[in-house]
C-alpha positions as CSV (number, residue, x, y, z in Angstrom):
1,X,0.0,0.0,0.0
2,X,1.4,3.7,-1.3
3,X,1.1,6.1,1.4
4,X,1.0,9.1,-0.7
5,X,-2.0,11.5,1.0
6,X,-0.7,11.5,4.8
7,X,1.0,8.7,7.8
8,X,-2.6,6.9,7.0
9,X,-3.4,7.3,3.4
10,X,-5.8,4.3,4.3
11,X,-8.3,6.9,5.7
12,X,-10.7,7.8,2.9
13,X,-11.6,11.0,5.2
14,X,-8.7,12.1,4.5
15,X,-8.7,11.6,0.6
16,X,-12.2,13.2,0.7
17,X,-10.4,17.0,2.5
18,X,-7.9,16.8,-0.7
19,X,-10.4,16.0,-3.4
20,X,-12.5,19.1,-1.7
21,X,-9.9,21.5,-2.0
22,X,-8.4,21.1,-4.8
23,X,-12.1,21.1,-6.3
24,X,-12.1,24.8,-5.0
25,X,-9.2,25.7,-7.1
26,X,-10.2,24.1,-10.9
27,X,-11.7,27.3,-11.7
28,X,-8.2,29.2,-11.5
29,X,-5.1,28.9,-13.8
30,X,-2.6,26.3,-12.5
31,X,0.1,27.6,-10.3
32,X,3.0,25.2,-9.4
33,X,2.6,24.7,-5.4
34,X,6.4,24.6,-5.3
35,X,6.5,28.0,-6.9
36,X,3.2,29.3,-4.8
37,X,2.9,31.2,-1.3
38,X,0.3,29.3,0.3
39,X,-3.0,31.7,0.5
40,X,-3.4,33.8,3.8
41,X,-6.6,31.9,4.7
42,X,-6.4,32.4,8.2
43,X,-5.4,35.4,9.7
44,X,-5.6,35.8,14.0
45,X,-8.7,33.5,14.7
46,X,-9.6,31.3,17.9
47,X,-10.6,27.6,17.6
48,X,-9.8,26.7,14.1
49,X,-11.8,24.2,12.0
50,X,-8.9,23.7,9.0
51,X,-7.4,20.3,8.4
52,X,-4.0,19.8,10.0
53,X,-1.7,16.7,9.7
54,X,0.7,17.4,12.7
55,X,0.9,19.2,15.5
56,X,3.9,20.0,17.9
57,X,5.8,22.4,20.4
58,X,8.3,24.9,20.1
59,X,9.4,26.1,23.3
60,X,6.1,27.7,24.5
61,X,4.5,27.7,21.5
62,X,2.4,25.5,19.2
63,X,2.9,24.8,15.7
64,X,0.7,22.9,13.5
65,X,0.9,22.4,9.3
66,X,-1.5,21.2,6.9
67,X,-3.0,21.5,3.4
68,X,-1.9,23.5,1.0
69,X,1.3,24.8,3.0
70,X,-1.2,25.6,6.0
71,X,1.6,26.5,9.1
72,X,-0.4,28.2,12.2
73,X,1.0,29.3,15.5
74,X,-0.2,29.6,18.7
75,X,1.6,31.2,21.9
76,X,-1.4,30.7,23.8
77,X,-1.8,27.3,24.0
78,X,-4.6,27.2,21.3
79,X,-6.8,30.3,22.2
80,X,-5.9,32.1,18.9
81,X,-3.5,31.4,15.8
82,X,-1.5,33.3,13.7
83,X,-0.7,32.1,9.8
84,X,2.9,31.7,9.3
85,X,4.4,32.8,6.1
86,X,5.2,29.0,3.8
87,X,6.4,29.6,0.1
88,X,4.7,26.8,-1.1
89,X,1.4,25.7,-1.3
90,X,2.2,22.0,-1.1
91,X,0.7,19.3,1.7
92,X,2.2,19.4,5.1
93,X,2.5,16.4,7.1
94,X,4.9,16.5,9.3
95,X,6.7,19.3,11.6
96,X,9.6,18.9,14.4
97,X,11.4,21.6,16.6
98,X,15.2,20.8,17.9
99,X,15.0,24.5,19.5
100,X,12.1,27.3,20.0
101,X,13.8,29.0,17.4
102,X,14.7,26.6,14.7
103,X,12.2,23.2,12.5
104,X,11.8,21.8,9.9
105,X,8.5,21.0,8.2
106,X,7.8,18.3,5.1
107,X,5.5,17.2,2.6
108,X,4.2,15.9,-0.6
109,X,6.3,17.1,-3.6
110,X,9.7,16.4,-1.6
111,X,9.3,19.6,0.2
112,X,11.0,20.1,3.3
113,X,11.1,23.6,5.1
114,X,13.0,25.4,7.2
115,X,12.3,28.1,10.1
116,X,14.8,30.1,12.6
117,X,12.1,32.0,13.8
118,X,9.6,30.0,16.1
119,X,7.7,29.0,12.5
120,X,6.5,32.5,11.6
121,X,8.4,32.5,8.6
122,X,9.8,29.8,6.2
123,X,12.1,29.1,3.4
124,X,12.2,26.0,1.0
125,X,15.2,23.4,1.6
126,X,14.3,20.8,-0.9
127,X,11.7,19.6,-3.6
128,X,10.7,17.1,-6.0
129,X,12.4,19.2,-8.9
130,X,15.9,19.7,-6.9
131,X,15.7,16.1,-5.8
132,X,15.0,14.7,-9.2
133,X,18.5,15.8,-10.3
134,X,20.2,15.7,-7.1
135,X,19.6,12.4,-6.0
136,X,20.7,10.1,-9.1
137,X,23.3,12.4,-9.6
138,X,24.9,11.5,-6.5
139,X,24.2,7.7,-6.8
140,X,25.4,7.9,-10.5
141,X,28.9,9.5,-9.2
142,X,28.8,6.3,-6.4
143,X,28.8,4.1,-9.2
144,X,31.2,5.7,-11.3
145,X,33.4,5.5,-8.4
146,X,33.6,1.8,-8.6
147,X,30.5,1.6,-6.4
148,X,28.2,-1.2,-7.7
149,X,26.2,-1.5,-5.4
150,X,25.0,2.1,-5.5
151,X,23.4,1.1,-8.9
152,X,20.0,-0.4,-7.4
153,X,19.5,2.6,-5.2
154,X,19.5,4.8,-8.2
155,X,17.0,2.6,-10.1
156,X,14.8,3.1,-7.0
157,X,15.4,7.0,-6.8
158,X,15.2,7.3,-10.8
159,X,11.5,5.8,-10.6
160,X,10.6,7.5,-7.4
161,X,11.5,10.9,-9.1
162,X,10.6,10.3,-12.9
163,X,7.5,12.5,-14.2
164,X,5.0,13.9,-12.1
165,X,5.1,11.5,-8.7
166,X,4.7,13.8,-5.7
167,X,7.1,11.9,-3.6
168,X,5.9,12.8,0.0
169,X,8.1,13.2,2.9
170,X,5.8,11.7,5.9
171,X,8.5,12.4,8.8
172,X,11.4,14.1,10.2
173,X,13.8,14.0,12.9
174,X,16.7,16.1,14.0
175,X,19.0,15.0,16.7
176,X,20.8,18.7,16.5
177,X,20.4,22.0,15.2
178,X,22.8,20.2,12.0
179,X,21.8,16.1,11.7
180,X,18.4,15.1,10.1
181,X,16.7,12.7,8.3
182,X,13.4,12.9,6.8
183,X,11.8,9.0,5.6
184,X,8.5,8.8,3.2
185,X,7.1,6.7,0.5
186,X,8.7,3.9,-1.2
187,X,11.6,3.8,1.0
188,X,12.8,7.2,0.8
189,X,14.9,8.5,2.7
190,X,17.4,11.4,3.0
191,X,20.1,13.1,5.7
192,X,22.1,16.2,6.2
193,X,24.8,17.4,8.4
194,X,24.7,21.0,7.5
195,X,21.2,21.9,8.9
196,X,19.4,20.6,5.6
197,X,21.4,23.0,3.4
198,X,22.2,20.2,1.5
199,X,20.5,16.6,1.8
200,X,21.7,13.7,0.3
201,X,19.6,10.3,0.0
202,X,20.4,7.3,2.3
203,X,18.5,4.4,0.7
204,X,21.6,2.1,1.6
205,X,22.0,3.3,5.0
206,X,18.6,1.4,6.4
207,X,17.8,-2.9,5.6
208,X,14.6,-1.9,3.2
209,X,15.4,-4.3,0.6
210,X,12.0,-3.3,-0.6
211,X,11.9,0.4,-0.7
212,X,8.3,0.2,1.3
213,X,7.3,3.1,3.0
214,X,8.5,4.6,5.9
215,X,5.8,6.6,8.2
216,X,7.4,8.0,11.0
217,X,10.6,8.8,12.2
218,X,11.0,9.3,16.0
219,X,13.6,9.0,19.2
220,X,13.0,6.8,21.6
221,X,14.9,6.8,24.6
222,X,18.5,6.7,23.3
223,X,17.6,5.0,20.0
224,X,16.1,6.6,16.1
225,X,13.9,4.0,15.3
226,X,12.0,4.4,11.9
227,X,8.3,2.1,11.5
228,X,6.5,1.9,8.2
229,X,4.7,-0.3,5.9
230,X,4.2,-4.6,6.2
231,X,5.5,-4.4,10.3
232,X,8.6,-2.6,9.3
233,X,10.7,-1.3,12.3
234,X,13.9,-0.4,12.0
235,X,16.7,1.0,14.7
236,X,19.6,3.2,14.0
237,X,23.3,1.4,14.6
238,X,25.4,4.0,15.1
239,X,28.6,1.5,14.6
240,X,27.2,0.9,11.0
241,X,25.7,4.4,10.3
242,X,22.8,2.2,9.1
243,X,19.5,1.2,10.5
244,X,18.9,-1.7,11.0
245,X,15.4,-4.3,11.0
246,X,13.3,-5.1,14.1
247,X,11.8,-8.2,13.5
248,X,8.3,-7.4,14.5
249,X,5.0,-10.4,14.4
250,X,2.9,-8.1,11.8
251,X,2.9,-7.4,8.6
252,X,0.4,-4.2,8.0
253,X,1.3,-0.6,8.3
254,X,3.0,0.9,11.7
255,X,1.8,4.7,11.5
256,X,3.2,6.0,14.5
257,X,6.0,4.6,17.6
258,X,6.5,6.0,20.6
259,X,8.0,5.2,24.4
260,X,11.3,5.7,26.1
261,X,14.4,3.6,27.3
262,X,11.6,1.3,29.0
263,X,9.3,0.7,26.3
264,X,9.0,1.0,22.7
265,X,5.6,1.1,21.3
266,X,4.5,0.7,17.5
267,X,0.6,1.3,16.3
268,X,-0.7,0.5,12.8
269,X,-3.5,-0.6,11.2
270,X,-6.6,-1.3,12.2
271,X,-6.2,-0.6,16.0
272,X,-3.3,-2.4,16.5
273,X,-0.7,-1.9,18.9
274,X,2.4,-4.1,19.7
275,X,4.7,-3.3,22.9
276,X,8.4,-4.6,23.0
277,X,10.1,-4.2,26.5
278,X,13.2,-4.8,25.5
279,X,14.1,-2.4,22.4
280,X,12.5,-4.7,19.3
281,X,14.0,-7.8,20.2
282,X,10.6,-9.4,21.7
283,X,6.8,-8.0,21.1
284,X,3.5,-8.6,22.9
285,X,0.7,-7.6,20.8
286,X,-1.7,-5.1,23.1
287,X,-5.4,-5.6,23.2
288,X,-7.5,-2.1,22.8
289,X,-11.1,-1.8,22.3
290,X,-10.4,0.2,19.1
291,X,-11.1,-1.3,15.4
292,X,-9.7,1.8,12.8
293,X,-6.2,2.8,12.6
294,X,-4.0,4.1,15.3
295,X,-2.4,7.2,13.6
296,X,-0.7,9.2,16.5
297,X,0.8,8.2,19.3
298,X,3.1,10.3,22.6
299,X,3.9,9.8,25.9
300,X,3.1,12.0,29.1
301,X,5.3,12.8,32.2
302,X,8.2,10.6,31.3
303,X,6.2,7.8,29.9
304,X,4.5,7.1,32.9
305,X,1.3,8.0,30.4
306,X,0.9,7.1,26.9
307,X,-1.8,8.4,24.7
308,X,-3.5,6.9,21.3
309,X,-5.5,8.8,18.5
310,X,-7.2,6.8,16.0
311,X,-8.5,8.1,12.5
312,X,-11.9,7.5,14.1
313,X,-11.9,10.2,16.5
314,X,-10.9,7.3,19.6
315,X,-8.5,8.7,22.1
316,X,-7.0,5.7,24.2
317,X,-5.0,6.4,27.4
318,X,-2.5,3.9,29.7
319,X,-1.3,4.3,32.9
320,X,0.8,1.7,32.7
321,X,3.0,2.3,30.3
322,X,1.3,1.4,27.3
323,X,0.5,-2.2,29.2
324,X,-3.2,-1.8,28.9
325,X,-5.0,1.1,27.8
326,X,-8.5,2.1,28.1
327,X,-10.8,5.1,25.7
328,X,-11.1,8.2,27.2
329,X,-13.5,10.9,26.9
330,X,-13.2,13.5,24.1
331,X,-14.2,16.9,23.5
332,X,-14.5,17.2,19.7
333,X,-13.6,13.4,17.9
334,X,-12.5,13.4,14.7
335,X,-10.3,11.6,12.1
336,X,-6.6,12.4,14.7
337,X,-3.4,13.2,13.3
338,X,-0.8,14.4,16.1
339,X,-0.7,15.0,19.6
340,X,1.3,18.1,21.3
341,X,1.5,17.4,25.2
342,X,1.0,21.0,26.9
343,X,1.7,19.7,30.7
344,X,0.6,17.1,33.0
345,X,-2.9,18.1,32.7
346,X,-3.1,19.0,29.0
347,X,-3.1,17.5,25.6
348,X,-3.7,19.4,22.3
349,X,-4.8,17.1,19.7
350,X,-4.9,18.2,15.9
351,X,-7.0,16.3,13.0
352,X,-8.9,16.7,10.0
353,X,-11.2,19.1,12.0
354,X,-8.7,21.1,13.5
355,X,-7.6,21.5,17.2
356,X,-8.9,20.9,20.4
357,X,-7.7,20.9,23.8
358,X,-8.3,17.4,26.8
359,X,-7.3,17.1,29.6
360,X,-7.0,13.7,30.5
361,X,-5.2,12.9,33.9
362,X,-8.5,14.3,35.6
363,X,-10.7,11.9,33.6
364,X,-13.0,15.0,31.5
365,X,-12.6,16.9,28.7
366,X,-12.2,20.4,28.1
367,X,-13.1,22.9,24.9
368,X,-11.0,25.8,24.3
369,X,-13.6,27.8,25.5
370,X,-14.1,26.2,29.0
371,X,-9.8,26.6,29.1
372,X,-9.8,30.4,28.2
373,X,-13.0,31.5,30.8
């Protein structure tokens, strides 16, 4: 299965939100999203309604991207948001800060954007049209180095860049203000070392012999770990520069892992959760009450918490570190796409709907306008 729309494509919501705004654009002459600012749609509002594919903190503040190079800002925890200025009008799905200052944002198209400003303003690192000529260049010059084995990565990054495939980034992770790596659709993947003024692809640094997708990107205690399509998990070996596969009893989609040194947790398709105490090397598959996808997932004061959101507005909560797990009460379900932990007491979840603010540890929800009275 392609994820191409977002971490779960499988969600025909979520194809239904893109077929309805592009549908609001046919009348108008074609602008290349690469080339495009996306529209000031938004301006200083409250509660917001707009479809957003990931949600996270930097420093204080909120940050949240989605359609059409929708970034918005909060700095009150969710009370009112400001537009950030994107240059592109491509898909956002996934956003991560290393400092309140500077993240990166990526998306369909190969776009992956930068910000040194809390996320008020933003500037293009990479696209489809830089990476189309980028990346087999530097396998081709692998090969004609004496590299042979270089010459089935290009294959893979010649098809995955040929005509008009919109080759989504679905994650990103920086350890630093200089190392990332972003991971999306059939089994790219790229790095940099230079705060993503150059990237380079890194198709033979991870054991995907298939090129399937990779979802989501994520540390976990002291280890990157990388899940993605058909069970795949896969841990970063610092020793090899190279990560490497978790052998994990499933073979669907993982859309999203979290945990810490204790735990590491991978959910998927379909309500599925699997738990392994010991770093990937054994799993216990978790019961939940839950049948539709699992499509964000974060832990809570240390771990001690962890917190589910399905693509069928469920929110599942353990207190046992992701043991046992049992649905909590929501304000405002919808289809949920990332999970921003405000403080002991808080939770802001973003979806196809928008925001909305729980608080779980006391057992009730809250709106955003009970929080701001």
């Amino acid at each position: 299965m392609n994820n191409l729309w977002s971490r779960f494509a499988t969600s025909t919501i979520a194809l239904l939100v893109a077929i309805s705004v592009q549908a609001q654009t046919d009348s108008k002459a074609f602008q290349d999203p690469l080339d495009t600012p996306a529209v000031e749609q938004f301006g200083f509002r409250g509660r917001t309604s707009q479809p957003l594919m990931a949600i996270t903190n930097a420093g204080t503040r909120v940050v949240a991207v989605g359609l059409r190079g929708l970034i918005i800002i909060s700095d009150d925890q969710g009370r009112s948001w400001h537009q950030a200025r994107v240059p592109v009008q491509t898909d956002l799905v996934a956003v991560q800060f290393v400092s309140p200052e500077q993240g990166w944002a990526t998306g369909h198209d190969a776009v992956i954007l930068h910000t040194e400003d809390g996320g008020r303003t933003w500037k293009k690192q990479l696209d489809n049209r830089v990476a189309a000529v980028a990346f087999p260049a530097y396998y081709r010059n692998r090969i004609a180095s004496g590299d042979a084995s270089a010459a089935v990565f290009l294959k893979e990054i010649e098809l995955n860049t040929q005509g008009d495939t919109s080759l989504p980034f679905l994650s990103v992770h920086f350890t630093d203000l200089q190392h990332g790596i972003a991971v999306g659709s059939f089994g790219m993947i790229v790095s940099t070392d230079d705060g993503g003024k150059h990237w380079i692809p890194w198709m033979d640094h991870i054991d995907n012999k298939g090129f399937l997708n990779l979802n989501v990107i994520k540390k976990i205690g002291d280890n990157l770990v990388i899940a993605g399509e058909q069970g795949g998990v896969y841990r970063y070996d610092g020793a090899r520069r190279s990560f490497v596969a978790v052998s994990a009893p499933y073979k669907g989609s993982f859309f999203d892992v979290t945990g810490t040194g204790n735990f590491l947790l991978a959910v998927g398709l379909r309500g599925t959760v699997f738990r392994s105490p010991d770093g990937g090397a054994t799993w216990q598959h978790v019961d939940t009450p839950v049948k539709d996808s699992f499509t964000t997932a974060a832990t809570v004061d240390g771990g001690a918490m962890v917190i589910l959101g399905s693509s069928g507005g469920a929110l599942l909560v353990s207190r046992d570190q992701g043991v046992t797990f049992q649905a909590e009460a929501v304000s405002h379900p919808m289809p949920f796409t990332g999970i921003d932990v405000l403080g002991a007491q808080r939770l802001m979840l973003a979806g196809l709907q928008g925001v909305n603010l729980e608080q779980v540890l006391t057992g009730r929800s809250a709106t955003f306008n009970e929080v701001s009275k």
